[in-house]
N, C-alpha and C positions, 0 to 999 in steps of 0.2 A: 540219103540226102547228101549233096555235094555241094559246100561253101567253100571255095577258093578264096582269098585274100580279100572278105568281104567282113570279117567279124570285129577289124579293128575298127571298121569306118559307123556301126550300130551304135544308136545311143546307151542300148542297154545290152552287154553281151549275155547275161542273164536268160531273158526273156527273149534273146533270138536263138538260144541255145534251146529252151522249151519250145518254142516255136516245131523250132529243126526236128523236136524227138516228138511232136503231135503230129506231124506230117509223116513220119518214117512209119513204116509198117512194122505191128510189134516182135520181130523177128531180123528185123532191116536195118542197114550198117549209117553210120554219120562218117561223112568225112571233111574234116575240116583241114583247110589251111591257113597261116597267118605269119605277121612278125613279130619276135620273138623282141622283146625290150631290153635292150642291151646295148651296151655303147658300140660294138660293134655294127648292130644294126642301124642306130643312127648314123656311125660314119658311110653303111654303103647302101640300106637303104632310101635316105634321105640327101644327105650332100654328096652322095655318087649322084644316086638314079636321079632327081632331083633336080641338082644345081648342076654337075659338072658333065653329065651325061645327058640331059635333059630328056630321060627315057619317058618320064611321069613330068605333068604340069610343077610347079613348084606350089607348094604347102598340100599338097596332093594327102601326104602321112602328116600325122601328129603322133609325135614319140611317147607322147605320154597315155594313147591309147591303146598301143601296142603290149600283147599281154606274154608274160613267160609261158612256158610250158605247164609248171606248175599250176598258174593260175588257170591256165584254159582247161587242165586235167579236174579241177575242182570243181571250176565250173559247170563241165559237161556231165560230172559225179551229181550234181546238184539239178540239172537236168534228165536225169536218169538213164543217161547212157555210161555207159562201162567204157573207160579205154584200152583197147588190145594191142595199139601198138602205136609208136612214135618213131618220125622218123625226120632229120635233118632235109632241105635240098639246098645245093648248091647250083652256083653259075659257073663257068669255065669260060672266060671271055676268048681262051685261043679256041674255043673247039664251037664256042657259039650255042652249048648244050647247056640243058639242065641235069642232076642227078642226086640221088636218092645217098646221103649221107647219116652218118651218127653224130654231125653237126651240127645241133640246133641252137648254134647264136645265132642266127641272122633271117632265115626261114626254116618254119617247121611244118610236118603234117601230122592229122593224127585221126587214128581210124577209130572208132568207136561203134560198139553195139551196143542195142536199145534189150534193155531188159535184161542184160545179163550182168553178172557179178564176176 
């Protein structure tokens, strides 16, 4: 299963997380991505992308939905998938690119499999 920057906007991240591991095949990976709650991330995913870059509509994120690492690792523990790896991603505005960082104030990813420990 692949949820991209969708888990902060669920009412219940809980029960979209069960969701995700009923749909995966019992062998089958989760991958989630999101933003991480931190004031960093308020400064550039909200009043950058947001307000001063108008990349996203404005009130598009709510900061106080946005879960840490921590909490999303719990979460998807309580889901019963296993996490295998984390990983930051960043932007580079000179290069225009995304990339896979040990960064996670601001965006994270994270890989998880179903059924293992």
């Amino acid at each position: 299963m692949l949820a991209c920057l969708v888990i902060e906007h669920v009412a219940d991240p809980l029960e979209f997380c069960k969701s995700l591991a009923a749909l995966t095949a019992p062998t089958g990976a989760t991958v989630i991505s999101t933003i991480n709650r931190s004031v960093r991330s308020y400064a550039t995913a909200i009043i950058a992308a947001e307000y001063l870059l108008n990349w996203l509509p404005k009130g598009t994120h709510q900061w106080s939905r946005f879960l840490t690492p921590e909490e999303l690792v719990l979460i998807l523990q309580r889901a019963s998938i296993s996490v295998q790896e984390m990983a930051g991603f960043v932007y580079n505005p000179l290069t225009r690119e995304w990339s896979l960082s040990d960064d996670t104030s601001v965006n994270f990813i994270v890989f998880g499999a179903k059924g293992s420990e």
